[in-house]
N, C-alpha and C positions, 0 to 999 in steps of 0.2 A: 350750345344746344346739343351738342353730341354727347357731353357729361352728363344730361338730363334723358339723351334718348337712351346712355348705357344705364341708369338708373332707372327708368321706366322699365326697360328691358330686361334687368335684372328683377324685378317686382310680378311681370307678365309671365317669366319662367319660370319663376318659383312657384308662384298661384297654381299656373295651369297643370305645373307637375303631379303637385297635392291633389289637384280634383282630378287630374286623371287615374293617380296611386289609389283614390278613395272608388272611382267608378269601376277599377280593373278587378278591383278586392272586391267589391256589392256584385259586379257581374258572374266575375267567377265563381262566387261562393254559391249565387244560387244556380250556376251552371253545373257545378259541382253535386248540391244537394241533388238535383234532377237525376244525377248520372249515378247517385247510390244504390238505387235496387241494380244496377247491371255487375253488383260486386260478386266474382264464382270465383272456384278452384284457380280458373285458366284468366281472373281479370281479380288483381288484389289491389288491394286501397295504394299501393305504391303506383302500380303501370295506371288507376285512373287519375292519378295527380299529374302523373308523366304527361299526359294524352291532357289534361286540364293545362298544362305548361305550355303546351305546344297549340294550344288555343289562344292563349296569350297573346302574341304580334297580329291576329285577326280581330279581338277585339279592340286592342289599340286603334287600329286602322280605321273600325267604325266609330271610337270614341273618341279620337282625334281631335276633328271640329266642334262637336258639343263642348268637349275638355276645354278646347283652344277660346273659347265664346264664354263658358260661366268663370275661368281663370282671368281673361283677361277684362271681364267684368268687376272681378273680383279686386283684383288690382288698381284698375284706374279709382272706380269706387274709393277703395281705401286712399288712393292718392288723395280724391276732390274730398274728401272728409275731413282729411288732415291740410286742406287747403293750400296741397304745394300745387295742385295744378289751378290754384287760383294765381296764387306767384309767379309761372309760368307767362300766363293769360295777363296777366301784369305786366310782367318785364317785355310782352311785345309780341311774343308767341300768340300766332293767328291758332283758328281751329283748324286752319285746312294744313298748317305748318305740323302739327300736334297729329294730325291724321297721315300725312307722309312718313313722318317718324314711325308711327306705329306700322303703316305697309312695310319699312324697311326691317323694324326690329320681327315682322313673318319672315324673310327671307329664308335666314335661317332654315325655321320650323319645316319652311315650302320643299327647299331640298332635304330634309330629314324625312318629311311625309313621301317624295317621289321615292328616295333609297328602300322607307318601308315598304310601301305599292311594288315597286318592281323586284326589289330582290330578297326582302326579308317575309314578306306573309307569305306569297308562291311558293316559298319552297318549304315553309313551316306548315304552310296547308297539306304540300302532298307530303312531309315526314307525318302527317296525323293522318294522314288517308292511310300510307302503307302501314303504321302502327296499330291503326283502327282493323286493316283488314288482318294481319298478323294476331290481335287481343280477341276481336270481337267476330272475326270471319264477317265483316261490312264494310262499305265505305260511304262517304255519303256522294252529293253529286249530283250527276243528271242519268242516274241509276233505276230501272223501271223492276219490278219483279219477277221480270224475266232476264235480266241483265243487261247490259251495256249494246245498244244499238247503233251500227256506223253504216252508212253506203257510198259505194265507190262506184264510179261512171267508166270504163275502166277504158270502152271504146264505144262507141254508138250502136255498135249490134251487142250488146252485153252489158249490164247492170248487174253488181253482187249489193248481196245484204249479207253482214258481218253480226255475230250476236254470239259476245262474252259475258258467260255467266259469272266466271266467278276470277277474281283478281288475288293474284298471291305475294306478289314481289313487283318492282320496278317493271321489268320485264318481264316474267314468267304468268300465262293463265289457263283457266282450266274449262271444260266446257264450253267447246267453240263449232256453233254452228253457222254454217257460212251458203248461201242458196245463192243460185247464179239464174237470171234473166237472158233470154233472148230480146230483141228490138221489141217484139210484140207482147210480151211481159210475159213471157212462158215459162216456167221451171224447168231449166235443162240440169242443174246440176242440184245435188244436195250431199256436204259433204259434215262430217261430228268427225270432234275429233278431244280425245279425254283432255290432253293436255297441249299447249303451246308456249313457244319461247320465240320472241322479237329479236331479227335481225336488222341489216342496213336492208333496206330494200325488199324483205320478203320475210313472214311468218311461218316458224318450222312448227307444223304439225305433227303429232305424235300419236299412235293408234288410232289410226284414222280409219273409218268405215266410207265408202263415195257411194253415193247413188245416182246412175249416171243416168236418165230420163230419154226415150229414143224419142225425137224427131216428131214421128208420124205417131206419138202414143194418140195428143188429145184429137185430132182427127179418128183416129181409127175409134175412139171412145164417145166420139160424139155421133159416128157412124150407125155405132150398133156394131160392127162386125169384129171376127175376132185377128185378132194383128198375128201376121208373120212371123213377128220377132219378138224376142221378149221388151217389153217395157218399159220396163225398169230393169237394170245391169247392176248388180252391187259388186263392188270392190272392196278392198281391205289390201292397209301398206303400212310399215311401220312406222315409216316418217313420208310427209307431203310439204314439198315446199311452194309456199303459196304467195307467189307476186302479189303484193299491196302499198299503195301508198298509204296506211295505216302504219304507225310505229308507235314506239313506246313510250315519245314522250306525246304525243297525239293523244295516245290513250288517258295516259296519267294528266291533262289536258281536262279531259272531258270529265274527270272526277271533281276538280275544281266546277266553282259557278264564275261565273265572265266576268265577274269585278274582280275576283282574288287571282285572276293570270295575270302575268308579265304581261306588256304591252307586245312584246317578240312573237312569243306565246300566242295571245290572242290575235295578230296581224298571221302568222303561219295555220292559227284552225280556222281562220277565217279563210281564205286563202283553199284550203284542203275540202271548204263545206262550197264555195263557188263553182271549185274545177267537177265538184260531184251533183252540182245541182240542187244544193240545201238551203235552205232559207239561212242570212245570214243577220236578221236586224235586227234580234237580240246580241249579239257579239257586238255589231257594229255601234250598237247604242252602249255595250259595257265599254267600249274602245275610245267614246266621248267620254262619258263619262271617268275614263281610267283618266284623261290627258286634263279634264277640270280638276281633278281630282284635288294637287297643291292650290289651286286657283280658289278652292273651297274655303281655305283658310285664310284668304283674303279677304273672302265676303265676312268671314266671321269677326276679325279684328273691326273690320272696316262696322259693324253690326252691332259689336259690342261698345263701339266710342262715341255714339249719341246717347246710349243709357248714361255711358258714366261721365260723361261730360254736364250731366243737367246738374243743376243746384242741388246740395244735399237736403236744405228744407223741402222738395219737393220729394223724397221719400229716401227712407234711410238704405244705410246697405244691403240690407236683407231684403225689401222691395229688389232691389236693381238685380241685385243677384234670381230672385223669382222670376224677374223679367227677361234675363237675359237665359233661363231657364224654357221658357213658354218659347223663344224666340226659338229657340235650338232646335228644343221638339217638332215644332212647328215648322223650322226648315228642313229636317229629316221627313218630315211626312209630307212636306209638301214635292219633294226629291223623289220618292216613292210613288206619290201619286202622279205625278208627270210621266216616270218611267210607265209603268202600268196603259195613261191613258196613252203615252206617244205608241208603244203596243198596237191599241185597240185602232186607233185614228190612223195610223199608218204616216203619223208625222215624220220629218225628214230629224235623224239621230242626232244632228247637230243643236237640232230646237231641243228636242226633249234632255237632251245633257248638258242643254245650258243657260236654259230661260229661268228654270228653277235662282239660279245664282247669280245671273245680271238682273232678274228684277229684284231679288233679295237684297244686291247691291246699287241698285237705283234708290230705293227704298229708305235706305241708312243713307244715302247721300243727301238726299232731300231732307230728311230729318235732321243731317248734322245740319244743311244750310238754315233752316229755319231756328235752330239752337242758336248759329252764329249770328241772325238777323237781330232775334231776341235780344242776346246781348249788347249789339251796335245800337241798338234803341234804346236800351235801358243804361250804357256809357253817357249818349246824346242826352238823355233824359236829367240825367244827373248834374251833365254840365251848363243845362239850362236851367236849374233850379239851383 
């Protein structure tokens, strides 16, 4: 059996390589054509292949398990065609024996998919975010049109709101305006500052203008009468260093979407958005979904081995392969739609990151047993006639 599972194995890697080589080329090319009108002086056909390169290990990541499901579709197929898994099924080899082999020959695949997820797309993401902001002056992200919004709880009489407009470098930004709350939600502080640069512990500010808010202004303005003192105080300092548990990889954090962080990554913003009071159930739902994530290629092997396990008279290659197509699609959307409604419903993040792939894999289980029933009937049947 292990001669047979390194041949199997060897048939499932090759397949699935090719249709991933073929879906990386279709995807990029037309991700490519899309990004042609943005060709200028300051972004030439070189730097958008460069920036198409480094998109690369993110589409992998999403084409993975489709790749992983019409490859190894593709493969048993041609096995049952050429009737060596009928020889197999002959010499003794159960289905369920045939479906073990194949969860073993994912292993592999399972720790190559975790290495990609945690250390090879996160950091290809943010070399295309800093690239993008450096070619294109953007990044993409959880980026609004006013810039990059963060808040910090810093002690219980005190709430700051943080709002970076624009991103230059790892560490270095521009356009940073930062407003500071009293308990009662009051605007005590308003400080811009052109440029900043990330330290351990604290954001140095750079021509900084403060407007320091007195105290007694919204009273005396809700009064009517005219105030004592002035109201507003401006200030101006060359450099302001300014305590925050925001840093630079926090930041570069928040430019990624919660599926493409490291799992460290997303347990540390997670973490920074609790101690500040932020909702955390989209993170916490990318944070299931990060840990299914190799588990996903289980269901697919396990998904793909009832298509190709049926008799070839019940439809040729190219059927299995269509079906093992629709299946894919179909479980990426149905992935999608879980995520979205667990959202809406306020389901608990472990349901929505994992019901999608335990019923996907109840599913193919019930159908290979009914494959294997079929044939124990039709042995029995044979040996009575």
């Amino acid at each position: 059996m292990r001669i047979a599972r390194r041949y199997i194995a060897s048939e499932i890697y090759r397949s699935s390589a090719v249709v991933l080589l073929a879906l990386l080329g279709l995807f990029s090319f037309f991700s490519l054509i899309e990004e042609l009108d943005q060709l200028s002086a300051t972004l030439s056909l070189a730097n958008l292949l460069y920036l198409q390169l480094l998109n690369v290990p993110t589409q992998l990541y999403e084409l993975l398990p489709i790749g992983l499901l019409i490859g190894a579709v593709l493969a048993l197929a041609g096995l049952a065609q050429r009737n060596e898994l009928v020889i197999l099924r002959a010499s003794g080899v159960s289905g369920l024996q045939l479906l073990i082999s194949l969860w073993i020959i994912t292993i592999p695949l399972m720790i190559g998919a975790f290495i990609l997820s945690e250390y090879i797309t996160p950091r290809a993401e943010i070399q295309a975010s800093e690239s993008s902001l450096k070619l294109l002056g953007k990044a993409g992200g959880g980026r609004l049109n006013s810039g990059y919004w963060f808040k910090e709880t810093d002690t219980p009489e005190q709430t700051r709101l943080i709002n970076i407009t624009h991103l230059r470098d790892k560490s270095s930004v521009e356009d940073i305006h930062v407003y500071e709350f009293t308990a009662d939600q009051q605007l005590s502080n308003y400080i811009y500052a052109e440029h900043g640069e990330f330290y351990p512990d604290y954001l140095l500010l750079e021509k900084v203008q403060r407007s320091v808010i007195d105290a007694q202004a919204l009273d005396a303005l809700q009064a009517g009468v005219t105030p004592t003192a002035p109201i507003i105080t401006l200030e101006h300092a060359d450099e302001l260093k300014l305590q925050t548990s925001l840093s630079a990889e926090r930041l570069l954090v928040r430019v990624l979407t919660p599926e493409r962080m490291a799992i460290t990554d997303l347990l540390d913003y997670i973490q920074y958005l609790e101690i500040n009071q932020l909702q955390t159930d989209r993170q916490t739902v990318a944070l299931w979904r990060k840990l299914a994530y190799p588990f996903t290629l289980l269901v697919m092997i396990t998904i793909a081995a009832p298509i190709s396990f049926m008799q070839t008279r019940h439809g040729g290659v190219g059927s299995k392969i269509f079906v093992g197509i629709l299946l894919g699609v179909g479980f990426f959307m149905a992935n999608q739609l879980a995520l979205n409604l667990g959202m809406l419903t306020q389901l608990q993040p472990w349901i929505t990151a994992l019901f999608p792939s335990l019923f996907a894999l109840a599913m193919a289980l019930m159908a290979l047993l009914i494959i294997e029933s079929s044939h124990r009937l039709a042995r029995h049947f044979r040996r009575e006639n």
